[in-house]
C-alpha positions, 0 to 999 in steps of 0.5 A: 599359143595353140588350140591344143594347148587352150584346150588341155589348159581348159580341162586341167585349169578350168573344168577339173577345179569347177568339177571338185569345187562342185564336188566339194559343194554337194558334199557339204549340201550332204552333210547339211541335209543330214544324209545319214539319217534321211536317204542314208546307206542307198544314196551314199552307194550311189555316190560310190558308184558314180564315183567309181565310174568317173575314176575309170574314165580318169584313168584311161584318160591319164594311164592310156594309149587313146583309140577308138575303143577306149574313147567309146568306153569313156563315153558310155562310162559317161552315160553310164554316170549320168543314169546313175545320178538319175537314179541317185536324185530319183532314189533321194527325192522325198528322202531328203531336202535337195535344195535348190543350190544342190540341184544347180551343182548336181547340172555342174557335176553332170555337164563337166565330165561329158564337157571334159570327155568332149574336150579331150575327143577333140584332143585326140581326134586323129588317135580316135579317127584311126581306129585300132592302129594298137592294142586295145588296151596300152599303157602310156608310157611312160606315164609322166609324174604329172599325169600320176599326180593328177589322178592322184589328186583325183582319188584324194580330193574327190574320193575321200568325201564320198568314202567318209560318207559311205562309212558315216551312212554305215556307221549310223545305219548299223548303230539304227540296227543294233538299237533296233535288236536291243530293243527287240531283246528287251520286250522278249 
């Protein structure tokens, strides 16, 4: 068995269920600590968002012809996720119990990608190493049904939780609000 294959075994096998499962985890820690009634809307919005960023690097790492351009793109979008989790713990703390099981799946959540993007340079060093032999931006092709299965799988298991967080945060913050102003209209 080859390095190469070790490694794309890692990443599929290894790091990518880690990094659900740790997903998985933070979101019943969520759920426990009651979100939508502590940090609420805000400490949802921050989830989208590193969500939202960690898809962009799915993406390019399944749809995209790899160079040198599109390897510093993921890696700045993987910075980019861990100031936003920085933000997002800074933001909760005091808002809501972050205990200390969810503070060890946060590092999980944090290392992965940064472990997963490494892992994939090396994969694909010779394509980075070369510079821009391509197009900035070219698409795989053809991309395989594997390749489309697994981000698939990726906007389901790891997006549906964040997105039924977000309309949970909303839901409870619009029901807050709207008490609010029926309340308002009965002193008046």
């Amino acid at each position: 068995m080859s390095l190469r294959t070790l490694l794309e075994g890692l990443l599929l096998w290894g790091i990518y269920p880690l990094w659900l499962l740790a997903g998985a985890g933070d979101y019943v820690c969520h759920r426990r600590t009651d979100i939508e009634h502590t940090s609420g809307n805000p400490e949802s919005r921050y989830h989208l968002l590193q969500y939202l960023t960690l898809l962009v690097v799915f993406a390019a790492a399944v749809l995209l012809k790899v160079n040198a351009v599109i390897f510093g793109a993921m890696v700045i979008l993987i910075v980019v996720h861990s100031v936003l989790a920085h933000l997002d713990v800074s933001y909760t703390d005091g808002r809501r119990y972050i205990s200390p099981l969810e503070q060890q799946i946060h590092g999980f959540m944090e290392v992965l990608p940064v472990v997963a993007v490494a892992i994939f340079g090396v994969l694909h060093w010779a394509e980075i190493g070369a510079g821009l032999t391509s197009p900035i931006l070219a698409l795989e092709t053809p991309v395989s049904s594997g390749r489309a299965l697994l981000l698939a799988s990726f906007a389901v298991l790891a997006g549906v939780p964040v997105l039924e967080e977000l309309v949970r945060t909303r839901r409870h913050r619009s029901d807050r609000e709207r008490r609010y102003h029926e309340g308002l209209a009965t002193i008046k």
